[in-house]
C-alpha positions in Angstrom: -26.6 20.1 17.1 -25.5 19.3 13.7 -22.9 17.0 12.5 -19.7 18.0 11.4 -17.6 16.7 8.7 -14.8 14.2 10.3 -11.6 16.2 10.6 -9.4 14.9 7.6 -7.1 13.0 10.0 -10.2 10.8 10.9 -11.0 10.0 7.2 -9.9 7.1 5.1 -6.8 8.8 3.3 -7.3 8.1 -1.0 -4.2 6.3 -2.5 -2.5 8.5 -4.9 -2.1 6.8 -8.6 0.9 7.8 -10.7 2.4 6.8 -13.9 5.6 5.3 -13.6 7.8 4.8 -17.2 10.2 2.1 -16.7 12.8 0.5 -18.5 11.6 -3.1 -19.0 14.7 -5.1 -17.4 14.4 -3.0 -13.9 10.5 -4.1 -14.0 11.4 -7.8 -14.3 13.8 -7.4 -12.0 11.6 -5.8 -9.5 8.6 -8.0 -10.0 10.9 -11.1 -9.5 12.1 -9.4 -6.5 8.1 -8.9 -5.6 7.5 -12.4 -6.3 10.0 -13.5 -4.2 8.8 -11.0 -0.9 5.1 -12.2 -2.0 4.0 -8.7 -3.1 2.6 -7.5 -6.3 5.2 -5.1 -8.2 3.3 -1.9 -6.7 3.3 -2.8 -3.1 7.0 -3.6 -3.6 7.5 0.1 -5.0 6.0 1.6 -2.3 7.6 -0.2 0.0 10.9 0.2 -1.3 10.2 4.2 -1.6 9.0 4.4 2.1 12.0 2.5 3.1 14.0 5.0 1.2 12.4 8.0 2.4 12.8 7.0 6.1 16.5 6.3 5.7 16.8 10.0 4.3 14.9 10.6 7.1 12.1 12.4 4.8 9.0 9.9 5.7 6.5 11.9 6.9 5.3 11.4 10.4 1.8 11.5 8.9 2.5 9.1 6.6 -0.4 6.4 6.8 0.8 2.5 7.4 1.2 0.6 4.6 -1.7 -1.2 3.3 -1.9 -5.1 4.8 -1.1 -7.8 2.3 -3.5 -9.9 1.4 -7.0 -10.5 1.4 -9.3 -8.1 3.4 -10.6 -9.1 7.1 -13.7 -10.7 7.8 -16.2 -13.0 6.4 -15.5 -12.2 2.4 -13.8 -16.2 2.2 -16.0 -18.1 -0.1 -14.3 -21.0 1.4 -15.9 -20.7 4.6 -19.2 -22.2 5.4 -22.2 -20.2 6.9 -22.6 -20.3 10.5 
């Protein structure tokens, strides 16, 4: 028996990148408003945009969670001493 390819729900979904033109006093207003939730300007534009959609009621129910905050799980803290 061979192996298949995972079924695309299984697989790691790729973050879209887009361009986004601004004008330069909505930025600085969001990125305060960012700084002040602890989130860098793009998590803060997604999350404002999912928020949005769901409201409208337009969030896909396939719509992945949003990405944790933060640094990544495990043992990648230089901090911490080996065992």
């Amino acid at each position: 028996m061979t192996d298949s390819p995972k079924p695309p729900r299984d697989r790691p979904r790729q973050r879209k990148q887009v361009l986004l033109r601004l004008d330069p006093a909505v930025y600085e207003a969001l990125a305060r408003w960012a700084g002040d939730e602890l989130r860098s300007a793009n998590a803060q534009i997604e999350f404002l945009l999912r928020r949005a959609l769901a409201e409208a009621g337009r969030l896909p129910g396939d719509a992945g969670p949003l990405p944790r905050r933060g640094r990544p799980p495990g043992d990648s803290d230089p901090r911490t001493p080996p065992a």
